[in-house]
ChimeraX commands (.cxc) that place a marker at each C-alpha (Angstrom):
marker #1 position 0.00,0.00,0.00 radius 0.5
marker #1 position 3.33,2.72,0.67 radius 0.5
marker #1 position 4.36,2.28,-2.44 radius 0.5
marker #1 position 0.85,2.87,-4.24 radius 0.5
marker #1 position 0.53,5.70,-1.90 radius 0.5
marker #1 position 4.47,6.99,-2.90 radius 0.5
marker #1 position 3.18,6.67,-6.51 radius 0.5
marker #1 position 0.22,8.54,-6.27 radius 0.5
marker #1 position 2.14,11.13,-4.24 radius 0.5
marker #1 position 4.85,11.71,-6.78 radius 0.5
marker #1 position 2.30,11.57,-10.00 radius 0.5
marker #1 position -0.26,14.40,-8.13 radius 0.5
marker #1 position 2.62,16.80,-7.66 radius 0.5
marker #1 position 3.73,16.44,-10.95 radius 0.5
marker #1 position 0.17,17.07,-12.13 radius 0.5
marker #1 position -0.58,19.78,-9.48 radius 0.5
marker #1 position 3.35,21.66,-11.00 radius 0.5
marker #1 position 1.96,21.62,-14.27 radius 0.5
marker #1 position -0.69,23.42,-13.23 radius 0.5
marker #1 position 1.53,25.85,-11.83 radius 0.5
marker #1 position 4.27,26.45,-14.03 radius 0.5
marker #1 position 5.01,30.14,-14.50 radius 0.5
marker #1 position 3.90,31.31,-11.17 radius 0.5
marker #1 position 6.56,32.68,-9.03 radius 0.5
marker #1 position 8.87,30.37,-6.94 radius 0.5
marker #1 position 6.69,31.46,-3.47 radius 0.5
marker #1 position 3.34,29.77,-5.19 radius 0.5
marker #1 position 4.91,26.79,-5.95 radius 0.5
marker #1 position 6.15,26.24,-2.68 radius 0.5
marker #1 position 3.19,26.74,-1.19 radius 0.5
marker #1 position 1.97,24.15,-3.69 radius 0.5
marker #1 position 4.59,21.39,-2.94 radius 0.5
marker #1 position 3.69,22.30,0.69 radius 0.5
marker #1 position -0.26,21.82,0.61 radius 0.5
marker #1 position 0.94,18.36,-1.40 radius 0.5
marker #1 position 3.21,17.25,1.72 radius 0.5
marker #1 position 0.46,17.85,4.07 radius 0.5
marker #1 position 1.21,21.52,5.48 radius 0.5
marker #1 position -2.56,23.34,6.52 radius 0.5
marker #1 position -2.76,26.95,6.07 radius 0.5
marker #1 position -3.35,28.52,9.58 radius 0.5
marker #1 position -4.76,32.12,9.73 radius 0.5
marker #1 position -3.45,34.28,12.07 radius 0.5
marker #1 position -6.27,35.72,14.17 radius 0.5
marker #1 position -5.05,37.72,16.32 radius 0.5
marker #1 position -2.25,41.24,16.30 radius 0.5
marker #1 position -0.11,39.41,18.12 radius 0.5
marker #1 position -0.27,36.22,15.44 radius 0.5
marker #1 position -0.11,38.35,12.68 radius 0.5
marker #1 position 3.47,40.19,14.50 radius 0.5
marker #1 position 4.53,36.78,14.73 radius 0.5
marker #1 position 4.08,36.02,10.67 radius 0.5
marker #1 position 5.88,39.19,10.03 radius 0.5
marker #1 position 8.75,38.27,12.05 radius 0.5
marker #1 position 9.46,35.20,9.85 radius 0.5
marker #1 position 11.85,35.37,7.25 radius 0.5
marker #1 position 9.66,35.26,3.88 radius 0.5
marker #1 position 10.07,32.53,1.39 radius 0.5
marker #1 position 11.65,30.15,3.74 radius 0.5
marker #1 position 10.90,27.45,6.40 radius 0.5
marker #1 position 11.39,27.92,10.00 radius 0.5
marker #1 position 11.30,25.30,12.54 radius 0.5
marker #1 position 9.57,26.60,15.57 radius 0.5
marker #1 position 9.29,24.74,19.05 radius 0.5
marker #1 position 5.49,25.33,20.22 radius 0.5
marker #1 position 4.44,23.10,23.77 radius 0.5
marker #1 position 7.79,20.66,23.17 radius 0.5
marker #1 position 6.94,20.07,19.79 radius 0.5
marker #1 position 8.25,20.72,16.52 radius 0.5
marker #1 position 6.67,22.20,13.24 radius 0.5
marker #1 position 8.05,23.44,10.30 radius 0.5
marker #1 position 6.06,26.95,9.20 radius 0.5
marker #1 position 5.90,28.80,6.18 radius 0.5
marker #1 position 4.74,32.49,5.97 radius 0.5
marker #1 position 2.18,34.01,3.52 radius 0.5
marker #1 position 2.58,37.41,4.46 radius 0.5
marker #1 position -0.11,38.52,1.57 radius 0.5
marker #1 position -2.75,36.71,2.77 radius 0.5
marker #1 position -1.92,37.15,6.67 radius 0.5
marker #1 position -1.41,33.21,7.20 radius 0.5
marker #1 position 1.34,30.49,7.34 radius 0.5
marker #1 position 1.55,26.99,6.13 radius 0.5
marker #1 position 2.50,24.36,9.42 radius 0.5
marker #1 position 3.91,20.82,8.88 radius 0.5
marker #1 position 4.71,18.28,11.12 radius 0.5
marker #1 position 8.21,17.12,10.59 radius 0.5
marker #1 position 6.65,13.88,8.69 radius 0.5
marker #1 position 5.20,16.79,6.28 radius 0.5
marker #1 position 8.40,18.60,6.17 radius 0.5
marker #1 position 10.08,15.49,5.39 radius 0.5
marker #1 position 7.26,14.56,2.24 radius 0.5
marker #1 position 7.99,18.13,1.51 radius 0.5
marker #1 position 11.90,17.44,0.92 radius 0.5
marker #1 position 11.18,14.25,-1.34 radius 0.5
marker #1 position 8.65,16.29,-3.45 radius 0.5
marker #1 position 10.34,19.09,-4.17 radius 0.5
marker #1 position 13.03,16.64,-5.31 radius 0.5
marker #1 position 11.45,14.65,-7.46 radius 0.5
marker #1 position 9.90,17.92,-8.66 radius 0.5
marker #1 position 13.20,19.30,-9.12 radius 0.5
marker #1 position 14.35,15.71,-11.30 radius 0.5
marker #1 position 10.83,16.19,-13.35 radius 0.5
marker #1 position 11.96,20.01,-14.44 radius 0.5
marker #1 position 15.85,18.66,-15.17 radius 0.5
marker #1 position 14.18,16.07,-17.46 radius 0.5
marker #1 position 11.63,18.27,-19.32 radius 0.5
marker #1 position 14.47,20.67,-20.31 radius 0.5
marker #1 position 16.23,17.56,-21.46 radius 0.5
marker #1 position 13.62,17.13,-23.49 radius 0.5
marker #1 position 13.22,20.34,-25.19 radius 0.5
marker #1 position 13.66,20.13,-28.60 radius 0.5
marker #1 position 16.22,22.20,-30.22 radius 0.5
marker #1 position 14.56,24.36,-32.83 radius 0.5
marker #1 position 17.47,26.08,-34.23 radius 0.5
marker #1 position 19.39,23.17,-34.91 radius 0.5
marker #1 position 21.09,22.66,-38.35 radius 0.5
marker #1 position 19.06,20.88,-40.94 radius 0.5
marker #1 position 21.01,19.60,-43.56 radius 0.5
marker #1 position 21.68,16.27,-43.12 radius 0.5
marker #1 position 19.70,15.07,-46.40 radius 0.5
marker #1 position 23.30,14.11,-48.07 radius 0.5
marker #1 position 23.40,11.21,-44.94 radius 0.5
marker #1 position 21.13,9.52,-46.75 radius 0.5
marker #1 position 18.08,7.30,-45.23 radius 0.5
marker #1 position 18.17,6.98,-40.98 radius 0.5
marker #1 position 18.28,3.75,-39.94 radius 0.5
marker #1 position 17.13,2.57,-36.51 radius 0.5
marker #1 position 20.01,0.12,-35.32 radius 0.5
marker #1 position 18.31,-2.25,-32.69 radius 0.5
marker #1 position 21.56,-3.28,-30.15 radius 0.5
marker #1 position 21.01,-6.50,-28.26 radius 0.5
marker #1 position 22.61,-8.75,-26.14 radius 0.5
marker link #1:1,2 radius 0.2
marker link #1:2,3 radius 0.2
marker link #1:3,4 radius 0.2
marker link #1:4,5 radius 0.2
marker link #1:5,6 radius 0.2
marker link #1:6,7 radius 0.2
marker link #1:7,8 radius 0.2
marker link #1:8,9 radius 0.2
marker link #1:9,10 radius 0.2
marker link #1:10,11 radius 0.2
marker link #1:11,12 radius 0.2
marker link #1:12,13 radius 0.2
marker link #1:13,14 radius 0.2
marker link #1:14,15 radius 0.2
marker link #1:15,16 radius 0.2
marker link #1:16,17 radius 0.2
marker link #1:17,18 radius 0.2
marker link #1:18,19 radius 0.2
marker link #1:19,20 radius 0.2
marker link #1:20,21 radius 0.2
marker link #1:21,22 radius 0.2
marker link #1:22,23 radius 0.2
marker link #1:23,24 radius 0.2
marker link #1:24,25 radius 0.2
marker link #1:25,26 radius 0.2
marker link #1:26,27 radius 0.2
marker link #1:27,28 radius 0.2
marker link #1:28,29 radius 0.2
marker link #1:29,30 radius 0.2
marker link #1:30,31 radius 0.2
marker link #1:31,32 radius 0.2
marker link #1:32,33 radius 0.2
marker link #1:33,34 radius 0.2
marker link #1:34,35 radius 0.2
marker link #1:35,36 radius 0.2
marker link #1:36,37 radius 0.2
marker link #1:37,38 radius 0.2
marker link #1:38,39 radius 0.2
marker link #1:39,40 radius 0.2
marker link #1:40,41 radius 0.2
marker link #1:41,42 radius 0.2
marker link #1:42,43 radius 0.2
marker link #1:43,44 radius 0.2
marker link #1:44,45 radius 0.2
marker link #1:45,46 radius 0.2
marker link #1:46,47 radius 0.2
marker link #1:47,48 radius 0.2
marker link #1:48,49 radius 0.2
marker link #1:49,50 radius 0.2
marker link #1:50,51 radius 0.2
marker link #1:51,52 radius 0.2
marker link #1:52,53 radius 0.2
marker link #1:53,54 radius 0.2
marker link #1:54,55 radius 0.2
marker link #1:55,56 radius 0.2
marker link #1:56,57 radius 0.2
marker link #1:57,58 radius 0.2
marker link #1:58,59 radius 0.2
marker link #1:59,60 radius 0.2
marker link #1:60,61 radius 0.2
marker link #1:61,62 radius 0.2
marker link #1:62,63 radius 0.2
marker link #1:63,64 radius 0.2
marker link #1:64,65 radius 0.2
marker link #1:65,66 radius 0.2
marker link #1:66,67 radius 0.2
marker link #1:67,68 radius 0.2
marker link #1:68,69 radius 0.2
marker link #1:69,70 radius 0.2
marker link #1:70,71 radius 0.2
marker link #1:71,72 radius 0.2
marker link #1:72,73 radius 0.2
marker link #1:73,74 radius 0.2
marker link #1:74,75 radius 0.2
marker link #1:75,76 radius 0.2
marker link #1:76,77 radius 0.2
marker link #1:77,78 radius 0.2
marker link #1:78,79 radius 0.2
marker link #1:79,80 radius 0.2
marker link #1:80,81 radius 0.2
marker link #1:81,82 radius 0.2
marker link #1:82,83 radius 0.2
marker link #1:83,84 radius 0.2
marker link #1:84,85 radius 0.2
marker link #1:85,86 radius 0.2
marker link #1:86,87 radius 0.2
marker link #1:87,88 radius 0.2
marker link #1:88,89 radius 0.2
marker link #1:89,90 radius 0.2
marker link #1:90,91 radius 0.2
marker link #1:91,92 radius 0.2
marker link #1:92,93 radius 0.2
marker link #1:93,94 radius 0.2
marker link #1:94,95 radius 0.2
marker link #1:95,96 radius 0.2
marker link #1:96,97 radius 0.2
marker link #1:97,98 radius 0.2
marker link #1:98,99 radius 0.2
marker link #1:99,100 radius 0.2
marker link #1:100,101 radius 0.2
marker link #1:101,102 radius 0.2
marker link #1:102,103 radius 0.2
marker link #1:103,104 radius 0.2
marker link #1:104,105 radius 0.2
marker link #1:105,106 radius 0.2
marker link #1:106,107 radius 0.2
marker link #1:107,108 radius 0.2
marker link #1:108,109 radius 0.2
marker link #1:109,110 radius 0.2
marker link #1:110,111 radius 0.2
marker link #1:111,112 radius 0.2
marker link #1:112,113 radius 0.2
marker link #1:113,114 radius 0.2
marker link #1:114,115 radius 0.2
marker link #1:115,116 radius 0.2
marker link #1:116,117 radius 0.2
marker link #1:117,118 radius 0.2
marker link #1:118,119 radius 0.2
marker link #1:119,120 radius 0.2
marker link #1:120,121 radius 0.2
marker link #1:121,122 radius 0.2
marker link #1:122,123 radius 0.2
marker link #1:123,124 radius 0.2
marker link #1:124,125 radius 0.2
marker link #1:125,126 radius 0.2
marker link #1:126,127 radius 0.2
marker link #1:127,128 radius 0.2
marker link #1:128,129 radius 0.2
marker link #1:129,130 radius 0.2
marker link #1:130,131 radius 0.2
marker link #1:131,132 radius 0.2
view
């Protein structure tokens, strides 16, 4: 069942990226983030919304809160912050990696538009089947 669950996991953050490819860097953290688990927590009060503006934006903090530890990411815009567990930060980490492996691959990928194209004097292409 991990494994199915690892699967689906990997295959809904690639889908949810796609969605969001072109926003800034900020969105799709908070995107990999809402896929690892995080919950958007508003902050209620003046003193919760001093607290959001003395995190550092566009990064993770760890914060200790009654002996335990979460992971917390600001969205100073809209006056809230993402919380994980460290399980979530964690699921966070392996996303954004395999995220990160997904974008290296697509730009592999790219096809090369510009590239010279006279190669009719090579005659027909052959596809050369190697086996062992």
């Amino acid at each position: 069942m991990k494994p199915i669950l690892t699967s689906f996991k990997f295959i809904s953050a690639i889908a949810l990226l796609a969605v969001a490819v072109g926003c800034a860097s900020t969105k799709q953290t908070e995107n990999l983030l809402t896929l690892a688990g995080f919950k958007p927590i508003v902050a209620g009060t003046p003193k919760q919304q001093q607290q959001i503006k003395a995190l550092p934006s566009g990064k993770i903090s760890r914060i200790q809160r009654s002996g335990k530890t979460y992971y917390v990411f600001p969205d100073k815009t809209h006056n809230w912050v993402y919380v994980g567990s460290p399980k979530q930060y964690r699921d966070y980490q392996q996303i954004r990696a395999d995220y990160q492996l997904s974008n290296e691959s697509l730009a592999d990928a790219k096809v090369d538009q510009d590239a010279p194209s006279d190669y009719d004097d090579w005659g027909g292409w052959e596809v050369v089947v190697w086996s062992d």
